[in-house]
C-alpha positions in Angstrom: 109.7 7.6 -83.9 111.2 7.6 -87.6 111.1 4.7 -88.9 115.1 3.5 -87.9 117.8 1.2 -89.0 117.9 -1.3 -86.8 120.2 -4.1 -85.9 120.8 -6.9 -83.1 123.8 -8.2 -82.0 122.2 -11.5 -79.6 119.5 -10.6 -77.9 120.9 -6.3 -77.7 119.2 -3.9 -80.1 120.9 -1.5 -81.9 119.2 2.0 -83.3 121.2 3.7 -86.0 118.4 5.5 -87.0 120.1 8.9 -86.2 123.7 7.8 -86.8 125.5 10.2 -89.2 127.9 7.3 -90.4 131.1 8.7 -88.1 132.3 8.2 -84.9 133.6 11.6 -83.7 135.7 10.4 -81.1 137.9 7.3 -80.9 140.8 5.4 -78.9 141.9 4.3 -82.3 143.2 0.7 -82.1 142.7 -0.1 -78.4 138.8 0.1 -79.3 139.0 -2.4 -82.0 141.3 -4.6 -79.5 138.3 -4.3 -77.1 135.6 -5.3 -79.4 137.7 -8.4 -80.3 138.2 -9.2 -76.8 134.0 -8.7 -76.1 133.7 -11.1 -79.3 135.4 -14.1 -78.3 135.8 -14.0 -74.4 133.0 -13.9 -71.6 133.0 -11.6 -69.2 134.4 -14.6 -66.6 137.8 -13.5 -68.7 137.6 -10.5 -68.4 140.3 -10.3 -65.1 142.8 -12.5 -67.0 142.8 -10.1 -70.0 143.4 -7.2 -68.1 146.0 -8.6 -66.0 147.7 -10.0 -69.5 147.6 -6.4 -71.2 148.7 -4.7 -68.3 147.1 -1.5 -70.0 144.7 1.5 -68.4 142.2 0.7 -71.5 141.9 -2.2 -70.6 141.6 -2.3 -66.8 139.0 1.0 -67.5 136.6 -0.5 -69.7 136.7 -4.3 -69.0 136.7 -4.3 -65.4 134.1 -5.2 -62.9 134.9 -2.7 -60.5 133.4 -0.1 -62.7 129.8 -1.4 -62.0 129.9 -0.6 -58.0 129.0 2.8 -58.6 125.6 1.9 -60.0 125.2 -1.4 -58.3 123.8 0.0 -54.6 121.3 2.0 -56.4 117.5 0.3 -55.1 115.9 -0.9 -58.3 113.1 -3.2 -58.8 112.5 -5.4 -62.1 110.1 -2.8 -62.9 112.3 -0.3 -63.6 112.9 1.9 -66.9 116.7 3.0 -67.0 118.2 5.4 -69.3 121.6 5.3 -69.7 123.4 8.3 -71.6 126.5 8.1 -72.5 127.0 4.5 -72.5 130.3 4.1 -74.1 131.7 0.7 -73.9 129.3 -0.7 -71.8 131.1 -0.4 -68.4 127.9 0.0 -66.1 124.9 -1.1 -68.8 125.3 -4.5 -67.5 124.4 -3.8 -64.0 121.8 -1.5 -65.3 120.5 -4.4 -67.2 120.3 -6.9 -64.2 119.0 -5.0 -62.1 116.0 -3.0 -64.1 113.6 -4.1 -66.4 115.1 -2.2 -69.6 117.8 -0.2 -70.0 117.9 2.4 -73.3 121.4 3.8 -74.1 122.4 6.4 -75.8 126.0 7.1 -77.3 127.9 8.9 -80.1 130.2 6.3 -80.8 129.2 2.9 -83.2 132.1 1.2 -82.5 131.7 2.0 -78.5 127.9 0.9 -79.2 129.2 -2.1 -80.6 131.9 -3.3 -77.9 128.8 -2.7 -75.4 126.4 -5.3 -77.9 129.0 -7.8 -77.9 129.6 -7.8 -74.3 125.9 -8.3 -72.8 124.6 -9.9 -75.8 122.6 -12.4 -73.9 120.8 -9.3 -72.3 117.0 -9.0 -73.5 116.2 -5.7 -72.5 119.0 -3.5 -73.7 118.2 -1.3 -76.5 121.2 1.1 -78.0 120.6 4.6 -79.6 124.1 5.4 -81.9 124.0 9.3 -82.4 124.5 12.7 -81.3 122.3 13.2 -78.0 120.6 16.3 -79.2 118.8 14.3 -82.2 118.3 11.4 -80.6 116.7 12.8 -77.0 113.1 14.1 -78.5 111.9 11.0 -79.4 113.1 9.1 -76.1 110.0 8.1 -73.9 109.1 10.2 -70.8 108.9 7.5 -68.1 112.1 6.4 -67.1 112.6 5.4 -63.3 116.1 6.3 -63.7 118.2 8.6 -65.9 122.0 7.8 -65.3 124.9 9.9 -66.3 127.9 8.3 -65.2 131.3 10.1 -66.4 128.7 11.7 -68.6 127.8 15.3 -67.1 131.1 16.9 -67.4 130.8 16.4 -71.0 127.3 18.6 -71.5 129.2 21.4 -73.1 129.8 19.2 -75.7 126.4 17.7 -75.7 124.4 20.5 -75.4 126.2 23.9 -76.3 125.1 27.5 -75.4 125.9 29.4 -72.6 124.0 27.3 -69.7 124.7 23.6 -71.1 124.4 21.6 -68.0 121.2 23.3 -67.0 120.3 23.0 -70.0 120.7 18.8 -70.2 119.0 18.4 -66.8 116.2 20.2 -68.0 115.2 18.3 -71.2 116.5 14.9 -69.5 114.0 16.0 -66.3 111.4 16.0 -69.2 111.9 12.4 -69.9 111.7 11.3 -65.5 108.3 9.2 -65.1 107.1 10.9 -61.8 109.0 9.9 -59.0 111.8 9.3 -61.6 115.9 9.9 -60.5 118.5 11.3 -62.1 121.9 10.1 -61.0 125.3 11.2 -61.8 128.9 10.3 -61.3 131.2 12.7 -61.6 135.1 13.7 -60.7 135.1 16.9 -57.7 137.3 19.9 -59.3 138.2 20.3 -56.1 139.1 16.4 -55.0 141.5 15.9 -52.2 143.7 13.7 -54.9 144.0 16.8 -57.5 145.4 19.1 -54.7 148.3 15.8 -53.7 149.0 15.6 -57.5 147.0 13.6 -59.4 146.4 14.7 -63.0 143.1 15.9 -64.2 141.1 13.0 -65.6 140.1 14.2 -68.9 142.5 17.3 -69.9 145.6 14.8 -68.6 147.1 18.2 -66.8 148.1 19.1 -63.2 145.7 21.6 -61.3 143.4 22.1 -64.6 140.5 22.1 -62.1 141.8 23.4 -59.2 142.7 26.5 -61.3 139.2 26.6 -62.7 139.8 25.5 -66.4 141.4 28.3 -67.2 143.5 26.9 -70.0 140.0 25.9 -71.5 138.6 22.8 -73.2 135.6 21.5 -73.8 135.2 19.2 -70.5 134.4 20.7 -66.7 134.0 19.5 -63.7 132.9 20.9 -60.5 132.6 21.5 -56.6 129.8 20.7 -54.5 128.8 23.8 -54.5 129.0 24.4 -57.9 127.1 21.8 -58.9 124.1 22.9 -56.3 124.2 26.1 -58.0 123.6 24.0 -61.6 120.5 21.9 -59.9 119.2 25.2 -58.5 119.0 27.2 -61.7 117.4 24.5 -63.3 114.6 24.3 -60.9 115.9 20.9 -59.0 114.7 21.1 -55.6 115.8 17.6 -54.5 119.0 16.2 -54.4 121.3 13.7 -52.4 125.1 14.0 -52.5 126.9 10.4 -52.1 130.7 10.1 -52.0 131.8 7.8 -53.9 135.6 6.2 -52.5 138.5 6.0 -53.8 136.9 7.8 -56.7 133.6 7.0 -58.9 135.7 4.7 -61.5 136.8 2.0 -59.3 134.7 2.8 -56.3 135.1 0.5 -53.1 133.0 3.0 -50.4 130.4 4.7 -50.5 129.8 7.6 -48.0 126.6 9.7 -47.4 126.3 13.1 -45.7 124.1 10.7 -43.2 127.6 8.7 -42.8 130.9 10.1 -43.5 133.8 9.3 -43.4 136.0 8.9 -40.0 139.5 8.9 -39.0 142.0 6.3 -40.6 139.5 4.9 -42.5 140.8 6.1 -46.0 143.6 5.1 -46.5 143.4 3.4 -49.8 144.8 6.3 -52.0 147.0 5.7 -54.8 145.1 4.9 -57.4 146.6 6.2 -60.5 146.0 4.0 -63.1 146.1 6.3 -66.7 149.3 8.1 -65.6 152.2 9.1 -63.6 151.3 11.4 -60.7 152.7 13.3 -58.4 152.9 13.2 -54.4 152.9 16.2 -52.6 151.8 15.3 -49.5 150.4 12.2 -47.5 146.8 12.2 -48.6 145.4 9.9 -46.2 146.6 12.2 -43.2 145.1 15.2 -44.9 142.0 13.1 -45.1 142.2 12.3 -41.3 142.2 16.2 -40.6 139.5 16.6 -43.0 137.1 14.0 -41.7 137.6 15.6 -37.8 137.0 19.1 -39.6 133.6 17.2 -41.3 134.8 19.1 -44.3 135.1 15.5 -46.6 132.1 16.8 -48.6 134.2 19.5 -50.1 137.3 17.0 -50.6 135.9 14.0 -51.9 137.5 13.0 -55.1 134.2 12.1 -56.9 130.3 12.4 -56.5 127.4 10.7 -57.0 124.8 12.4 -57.2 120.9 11.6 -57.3 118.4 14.2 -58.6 114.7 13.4 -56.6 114.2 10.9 -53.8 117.2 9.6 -51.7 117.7 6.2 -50.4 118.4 4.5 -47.0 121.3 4.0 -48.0 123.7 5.2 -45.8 127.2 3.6 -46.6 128.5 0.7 -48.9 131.5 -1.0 -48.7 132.7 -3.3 -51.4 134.6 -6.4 -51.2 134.3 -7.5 -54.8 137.9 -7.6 -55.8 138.3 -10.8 -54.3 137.7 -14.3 -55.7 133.8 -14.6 -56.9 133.3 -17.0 -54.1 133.8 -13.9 -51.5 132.8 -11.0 -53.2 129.9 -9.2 -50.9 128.7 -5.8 -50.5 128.0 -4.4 -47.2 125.6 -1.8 -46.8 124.6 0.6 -43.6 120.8 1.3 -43.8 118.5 3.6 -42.1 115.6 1.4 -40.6 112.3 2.3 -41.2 109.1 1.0 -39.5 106.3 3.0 -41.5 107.0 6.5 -40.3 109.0 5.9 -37.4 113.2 5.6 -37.4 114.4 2.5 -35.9 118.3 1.8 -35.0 120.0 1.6 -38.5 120.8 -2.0 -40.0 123.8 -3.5 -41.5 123.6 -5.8 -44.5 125.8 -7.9 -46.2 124.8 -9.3 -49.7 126.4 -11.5 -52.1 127.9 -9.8 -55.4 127.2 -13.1 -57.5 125.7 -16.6 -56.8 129.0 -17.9 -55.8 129.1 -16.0 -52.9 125.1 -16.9 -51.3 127.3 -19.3 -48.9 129.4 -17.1 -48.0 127.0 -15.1 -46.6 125.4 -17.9 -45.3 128.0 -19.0 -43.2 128.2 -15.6 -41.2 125.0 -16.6 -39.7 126.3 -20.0 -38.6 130.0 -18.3 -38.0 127.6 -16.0 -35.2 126.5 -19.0 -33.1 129.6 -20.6 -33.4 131.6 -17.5 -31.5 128.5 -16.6 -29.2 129.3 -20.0 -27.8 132.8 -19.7 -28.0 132.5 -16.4 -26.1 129.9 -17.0 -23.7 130.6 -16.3 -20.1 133.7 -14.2 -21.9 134.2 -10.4 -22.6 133.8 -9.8 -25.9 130.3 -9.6 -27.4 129.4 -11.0 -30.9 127.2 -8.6 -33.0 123.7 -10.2 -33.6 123.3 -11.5 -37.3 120.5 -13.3 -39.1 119.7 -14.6 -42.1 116.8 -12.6 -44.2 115.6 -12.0 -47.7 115.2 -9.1 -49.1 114.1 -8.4 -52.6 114.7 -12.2 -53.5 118.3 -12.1 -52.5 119.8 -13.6 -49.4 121.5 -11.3 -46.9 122.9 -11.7 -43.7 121.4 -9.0 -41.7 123.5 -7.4 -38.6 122.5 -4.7 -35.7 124.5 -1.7 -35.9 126.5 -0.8 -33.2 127.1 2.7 -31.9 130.7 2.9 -30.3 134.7 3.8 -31.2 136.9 1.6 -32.4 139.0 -0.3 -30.7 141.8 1.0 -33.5 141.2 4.8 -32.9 141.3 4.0 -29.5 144.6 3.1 -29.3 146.2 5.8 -32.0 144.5 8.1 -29.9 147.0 6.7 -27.1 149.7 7.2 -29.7 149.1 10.9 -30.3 149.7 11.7 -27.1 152.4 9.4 -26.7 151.1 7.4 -23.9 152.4 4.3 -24.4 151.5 2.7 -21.1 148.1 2.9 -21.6 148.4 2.0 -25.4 149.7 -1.4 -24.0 146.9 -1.7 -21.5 144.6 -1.9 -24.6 146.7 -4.2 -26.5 147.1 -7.1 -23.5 143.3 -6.5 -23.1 142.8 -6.9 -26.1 145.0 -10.3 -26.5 142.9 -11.8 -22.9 139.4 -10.7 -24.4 139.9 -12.2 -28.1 141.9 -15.4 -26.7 139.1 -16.5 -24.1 138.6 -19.9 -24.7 141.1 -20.3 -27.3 140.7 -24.4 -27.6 136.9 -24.1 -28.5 136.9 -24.9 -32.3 135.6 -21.0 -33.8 138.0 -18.4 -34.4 138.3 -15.1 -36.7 140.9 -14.8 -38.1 140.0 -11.1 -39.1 139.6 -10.3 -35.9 141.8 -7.1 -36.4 141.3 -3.7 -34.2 138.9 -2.3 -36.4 136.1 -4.8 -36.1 135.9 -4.1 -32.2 134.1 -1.1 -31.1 133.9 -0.1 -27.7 130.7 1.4 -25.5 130.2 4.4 -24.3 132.2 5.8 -26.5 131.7 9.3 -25.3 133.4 8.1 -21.6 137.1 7.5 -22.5 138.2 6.4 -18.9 135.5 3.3 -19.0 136.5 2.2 -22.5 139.2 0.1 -21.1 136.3 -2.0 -19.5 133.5 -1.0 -21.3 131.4 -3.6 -23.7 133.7 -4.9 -26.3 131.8 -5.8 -29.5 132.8 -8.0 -32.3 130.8 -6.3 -35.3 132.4 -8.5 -38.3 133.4 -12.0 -38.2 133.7 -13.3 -41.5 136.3 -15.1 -41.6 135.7 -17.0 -38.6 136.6 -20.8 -38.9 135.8 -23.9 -37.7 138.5 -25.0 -35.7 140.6 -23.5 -32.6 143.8 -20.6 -32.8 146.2 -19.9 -31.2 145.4 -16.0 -29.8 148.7 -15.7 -30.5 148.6 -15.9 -33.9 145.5 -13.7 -34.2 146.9 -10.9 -32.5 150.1 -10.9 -34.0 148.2 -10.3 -37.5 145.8 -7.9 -35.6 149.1 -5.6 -34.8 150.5 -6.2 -37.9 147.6 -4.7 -39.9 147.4 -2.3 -37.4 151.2 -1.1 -38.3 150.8 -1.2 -42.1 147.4 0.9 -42.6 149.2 4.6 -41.7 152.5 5.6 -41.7 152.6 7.5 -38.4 152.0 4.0 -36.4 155.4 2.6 -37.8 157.2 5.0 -35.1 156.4 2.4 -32.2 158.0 -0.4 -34.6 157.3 -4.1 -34.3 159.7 -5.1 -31.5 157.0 -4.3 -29.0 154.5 -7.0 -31.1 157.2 -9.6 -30.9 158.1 -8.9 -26.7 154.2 -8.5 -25.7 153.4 -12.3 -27.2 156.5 -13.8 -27.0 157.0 -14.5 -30.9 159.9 -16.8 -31.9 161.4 -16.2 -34.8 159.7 -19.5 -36.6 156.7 -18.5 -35.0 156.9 -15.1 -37.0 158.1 -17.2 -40.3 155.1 -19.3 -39.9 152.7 -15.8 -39.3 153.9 -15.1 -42.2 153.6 -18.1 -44.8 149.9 -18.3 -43.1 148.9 -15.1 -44.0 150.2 -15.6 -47.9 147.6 -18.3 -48.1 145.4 -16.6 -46.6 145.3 -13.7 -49.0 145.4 -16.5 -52.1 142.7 -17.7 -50.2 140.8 -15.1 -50.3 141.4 -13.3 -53.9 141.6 -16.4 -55.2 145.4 -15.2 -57.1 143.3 -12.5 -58.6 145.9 -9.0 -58.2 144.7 -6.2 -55.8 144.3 -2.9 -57.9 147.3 -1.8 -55.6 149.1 -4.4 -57.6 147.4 -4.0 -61.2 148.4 -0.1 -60.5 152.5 -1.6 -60.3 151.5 -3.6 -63.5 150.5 -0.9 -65.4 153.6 1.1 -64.5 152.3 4.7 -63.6 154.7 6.3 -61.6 154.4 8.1 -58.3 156.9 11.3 -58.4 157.1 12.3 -55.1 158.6 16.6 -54.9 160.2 16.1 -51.5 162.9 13.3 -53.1 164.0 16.1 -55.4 164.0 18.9 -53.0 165.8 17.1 -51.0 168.4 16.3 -53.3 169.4 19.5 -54.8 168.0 22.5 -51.8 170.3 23.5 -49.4 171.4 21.1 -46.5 170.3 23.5 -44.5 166.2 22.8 -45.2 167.1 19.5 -44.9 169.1 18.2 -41.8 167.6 20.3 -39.7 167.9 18.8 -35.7 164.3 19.5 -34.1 164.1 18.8 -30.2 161.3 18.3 -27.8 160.6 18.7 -24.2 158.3 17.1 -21.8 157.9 18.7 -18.7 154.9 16.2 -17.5 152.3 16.7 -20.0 153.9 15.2 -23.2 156.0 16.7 -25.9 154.0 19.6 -27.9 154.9 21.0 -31.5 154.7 24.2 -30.5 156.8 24.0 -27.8 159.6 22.6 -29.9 162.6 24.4 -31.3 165.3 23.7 -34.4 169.0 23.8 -33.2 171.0 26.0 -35.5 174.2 25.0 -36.7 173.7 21.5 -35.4 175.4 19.7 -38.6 179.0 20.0 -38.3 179.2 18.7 -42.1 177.3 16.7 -43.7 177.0 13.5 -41.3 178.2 15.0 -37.9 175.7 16.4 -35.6 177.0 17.9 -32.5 174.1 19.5 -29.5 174.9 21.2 -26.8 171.6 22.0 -24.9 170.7 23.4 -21.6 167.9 22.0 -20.1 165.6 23.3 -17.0 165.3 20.9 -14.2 161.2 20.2 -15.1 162.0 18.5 -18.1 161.6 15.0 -17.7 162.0 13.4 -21.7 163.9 15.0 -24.1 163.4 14.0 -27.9 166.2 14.7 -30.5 164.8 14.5 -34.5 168.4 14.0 -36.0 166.6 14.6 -39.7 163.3 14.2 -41.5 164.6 11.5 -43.4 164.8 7.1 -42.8 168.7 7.1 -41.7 171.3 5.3 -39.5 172.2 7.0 -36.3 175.3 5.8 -34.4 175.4 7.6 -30.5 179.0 8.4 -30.4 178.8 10.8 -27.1 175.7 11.4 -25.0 176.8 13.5 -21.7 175.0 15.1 -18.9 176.1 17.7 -16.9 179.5 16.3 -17.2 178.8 12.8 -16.8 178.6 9.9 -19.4 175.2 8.6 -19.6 175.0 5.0 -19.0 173.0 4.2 -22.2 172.7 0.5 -21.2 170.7 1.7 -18.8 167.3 0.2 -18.6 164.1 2.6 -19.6 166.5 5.3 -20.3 167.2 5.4 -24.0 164.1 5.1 -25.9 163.6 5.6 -29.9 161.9 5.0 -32.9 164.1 2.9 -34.5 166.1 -0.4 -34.3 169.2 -1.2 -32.4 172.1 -2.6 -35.5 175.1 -4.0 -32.9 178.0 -3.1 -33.5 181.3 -5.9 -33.7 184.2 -3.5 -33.8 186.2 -3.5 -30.9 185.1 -0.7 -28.5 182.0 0.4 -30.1 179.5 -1.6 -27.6 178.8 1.8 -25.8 178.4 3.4 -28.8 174.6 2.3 -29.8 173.7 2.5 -33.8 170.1 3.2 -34.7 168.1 1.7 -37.9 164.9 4.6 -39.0 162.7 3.3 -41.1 160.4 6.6 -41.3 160.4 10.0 -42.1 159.9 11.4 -38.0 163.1 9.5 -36.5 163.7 10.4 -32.7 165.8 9.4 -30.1 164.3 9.7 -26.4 166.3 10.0 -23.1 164.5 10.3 -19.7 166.1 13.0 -17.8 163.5 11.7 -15.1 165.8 8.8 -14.1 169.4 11.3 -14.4 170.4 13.6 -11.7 168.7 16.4 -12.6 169.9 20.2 -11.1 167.4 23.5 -11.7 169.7 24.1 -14.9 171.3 21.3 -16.9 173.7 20.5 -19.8 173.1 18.0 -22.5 176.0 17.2 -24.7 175.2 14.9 -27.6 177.8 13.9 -30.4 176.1 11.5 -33.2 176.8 10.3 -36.6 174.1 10.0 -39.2 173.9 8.1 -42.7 170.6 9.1 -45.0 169.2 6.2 -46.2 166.7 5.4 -49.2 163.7 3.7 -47.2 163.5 0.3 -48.5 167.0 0.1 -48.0 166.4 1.0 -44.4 162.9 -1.0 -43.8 165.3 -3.9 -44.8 168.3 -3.4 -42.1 165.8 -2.3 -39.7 163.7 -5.8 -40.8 167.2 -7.3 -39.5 167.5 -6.0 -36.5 165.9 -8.0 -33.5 165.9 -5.2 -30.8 164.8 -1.8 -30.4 164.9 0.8 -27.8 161.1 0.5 -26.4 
């Protein structure tokens, strides 16, 4: 090498040696707020800071999150890293724990110097300031790992000419020691979230990559396949696509094309931090239908992708937005004995020292519910205590089976209710055997029961209940109660389709008081500051911050014709549940603008009739309901069903006259010809009124209401 200009800031080295003396690219006064903040706090501050600025800069370079996406990367103290494209230092300090150097390379002095500040106690960081293109011939040609995180879209920039990123991997490929990785992070053009309305990251535009950059600009992302096509032309012949989740920034999952994602399981999708957005469209239904259609590959919002070997890895989840004392990551392995494939392996590891009892506990929190449970039906997933690479982990079997939660939404999409509540009660006498023995989870929420054989639905009812996470089990006896009160409440909140059944039916299957819910509630606030330790969720830093969501539909329905919008949709059930297709609108149904007025003829096979009065949360008052001449009794037990909570009525005469609360988007009102007089042709008459309502306005009278038609 020349000889350089060199200096250290702690125990980090600095290279200016080819530093022209400018930064070319700058967040102006925000960096020199950073470098400040890197100056005089430790990274233990780090939280409080960003919660205090309340600012994207701040949450994007200081926060901890930001290291997850290198952190599950296998790396041994051995290790020679390469980091280009350092920045601020986001990812160099987990790069720096975990390897046995790290070289970085970045444009930017004052970036440079934020990163120096910030991990100045690390001694084996060395920084390169300067253009990439004068600096790269004199890196060493041994590096384990070459990382490029946020870093790849920018090789046009880099590199120039007309095959940049091929281009980059080549000469960084030069530079691998053999056996050596290259790994990058990098946004999907064609990501799930771009398509709902999220802006591009780096141009700050709607549908800049969707359209293909055709505006230009010097940044570009790309689609799975595009990015194959790059790694083919130059000459990479192995690869490994990860997904990171929500997105490579602030990752908490990681999926592999040996584990994707399944249904209901991302859910976790607003996460707009650097500005406002729009919402088209519900992206965590569209990613149900794309995980059945095993299409998530083309749709996940971000990649990580690692040039050479691959890893057992198979899935990370991480639960390091809690309070340090909690923060784990749990990983999914393939299991290898020499050359043979043994059942895969869960693992859950502490994210800092704090944590090692944690994880400790699980082991004990096992023995504790085995003995609870013994002589029970639910079965506690084996876990042991093991070390693996110096670190403690709590080591679990993986167990093949279906959830207990997509169990029962399957029973909601087809509207079976009866057998929906089959699951629940069996649910409530498998988790509350021997309820005064002194172990309980408290987590013990649907999706941590899977069920065997999964592939035989009729036996799942009694087939082998496991219990495949437990930790937050403690010490000391609950009432079931309690637990499955919170089980069905989680249950409700996680997707929008489940709020249709409401939460009367939680209250009337256990026999919850109204203190008894006040108490649920309190408990589960401490809970939460129990386990975050009053740190804010990044669902709550993302309020904070103040990015908007816009969402279309709210002004298409306020200024398109009435027409599009109070459009009455009915349903029929002849036997073998209501069907889409099989539905039909009723023109002219709207006599004004809060009338509706139906007149239907029915055949004598139907035995449920469902009337959607809008597609929008509303109050519903049934002034006339009629069939074939008659008044329908609509006290009438099992005969009125809906969506939507009962608000009574004190006016003189109106007690026959039931008003419905909708808290959703779907609302429909039920009646069961089956228990009328039917004839081979029928008349329905139906007269109601109906009030729009903004939603929170109608969660809350809904939240009022005590009964509901179920």
């Amino acid at each position: 090498m020349a000889e350089n200009k060199l200096e250290e800031i702690g125990k980090v080295r600095l290279d200016y040696g080819k530093y022209s003396g400018k930064d070319y690219y700058s967040e102006g006064s925000i960096e020199d707020e950073l470098l400040d903040i890197v100056k005089s706090k430790s990274s233990g501050e780090y939280d409080s800071v960003i919660e205090e600025r309340k600012a994207w800069p701040f949450l994007y370079h200081l926060s901890s999150l930001r290291e997850n996406i290198v952190d599950w990367i296998p790396m041994h103290k051995d290790c020679k890293v390469l980091e280009v494209g350092s920045g601020c230092g986001a990812v160099t300090g987990a790069l720096s724990r975990k390897a046995g150097s790290v070289t970085c390379v970045d444009l930017s002095k004052k970036r440079s110097l934020i990163n120096a500040y910030r991990h100045r106690e690390c001694d084996n960081i060395t920084i390169h300031v300067g253009n990439f293109q004068d600096i790269e011939p004199d890196l060493p040609r041994d590096f384990d790992y070459i990382c490029l995180i946020g870093m790849f879209e920018y090789g046009k920039s880099y590199i120039g000419g007309d095959r940049p990123y091929e281009t980059l991997l080549s000469r960084l490929s030069a530079h691998l020691a053999p056996g050596g990785r290259i790994v990058i992070a990098i946004e999907n053009k064609f990501g799930l979230k771009y398509f709902a309305g999220c802006r591009e990251d780096h141009l700050g535009t709607y549908f800049s990559g969707i359209e293909n950059y055709v505006s230009g600009g010097g940044v570009r992302t790309f689609s799975r396949p595009g990015l194959e096509r790059i790694f083919a032309d130059s000459g990479e012949g192995e690869y490994h696509f990860y997904y990171p989740y929500p997105d490579y920034k602030f990752m908490t999952a990681l999926y592999s094309d040996e584990y994707l994602p399944a249904k209901g399981e991302l859910f976790n999708n607003l996460r707009n931090f650097d500005s406002d957005r729009l919402l088209l469209f519900n992206e965590k239904n569209a990613f149900d239908g794309i995980s059945q259609d095993g299409l998530f590959p083309l749709f996940s919002n971000s990649f990580a992708v690692v040039i050479g070997r691959g890893f057992d890895v198979k899935f990370v989840k991480y639960s390091n937005d809690r309070a340090p004392e909690y923060a784990i990551r749990t990983e999914i392995l393939a299991n290898w004995f020499g050359s043979r494939r043994e059942p895969d392996i869960v693992r859950k590891y502490p994210m800092v020292p704090a944590a090692q009892e944690h994880v400790r506990g699980m082991a004990a929190a096992c023995e504790s519910l085995k003995e609870r449970y013994r002589g029970g039906k639910l079965e506690i997933n084996e876990c042991e205590l093991v070390e693996v690479d110096g670190q403690l982990c709590a080591q679990f079997e993986f167990v093949e089976g279906i959830s207990l939660l997509e169990v029962m939404d399957r029973c909601l999409e087809r509207n079976d209710m009866e057998t929906f509540r089959k699951y629940f009660r069996e649910f409530v006498d498998r988790a509350g055997y021997n309820s005064e023995y002194p172990a309980a989870d408290f987590d013990l929420v649907f999706g941590n029961i899977l069920i065997s054989p999964a592939e035989e639905e009729q036996k799942l009812l009694n087939g082998k209940w496991t219990l495949i996470d437990y930790e937050w089990t403690f010490g000391k006896p609950m009432d079931v109660k309690r637990l499955a009160y919170r089980a069905a409440h989680w249950y409700l909140l996680e997707d929008e389709k489940r709020k249709k059944i409401g939460r009367d039916w939680i209250r009337e299957a256990l026999s919850v008081t109204e203190r008894e819910e006040k108490e649920f509630w309190e408990e589960e606030g401490a809970f939460q500051r129990f386990v975050t330790g009053d740190r804010s969720s990044m669902a709550e830093m993302r309020e904070k911050i103040g990015c908007r969501v816009m969402r279309p539909q709210d002004w298409l329905e306020k200024y398109q014709d009435s027409q599009d919008v109070n459009r009455v949709q009915i349903y029929e059930d002849r036997g073998q549940g209501y069907r889409e297709e099989e539905s039909y609108f009723v023109r002219d149904a709207y006599q004004g603008d809060w009338i509706i007025g139906l007149e239907l003829k029915v055949g004598g096979d139907v035995e449920m009739l469902r009337i959607d009065p809008g597609m929008y949360p509303c109050s519903v008052k049934i002034r006339e309901m009629t069939f074939n001449g008659a008044t329908v009794p609509l006290h009438k037990r099992k005969l009125l069903y809906a969506n939507g909570s009962i608000v009574k009525s004190r006016a003189e005469g109106e007690k026959d006259c039931p008003g419905i609360v909708f808290a959703t988007e779907d609302p429909n009102i039920n009646v069961a010809l089956k228990r009328l007089e039917r004839k081979e042709e029928n008349v329905l008459r139906v007269r109601l009124e109906i009030v729009r309502l903004p939603m929170q306005i109608a969660e809350d009278m809904a939240a009022g209401c005590r009964r509901r038609f179920w």
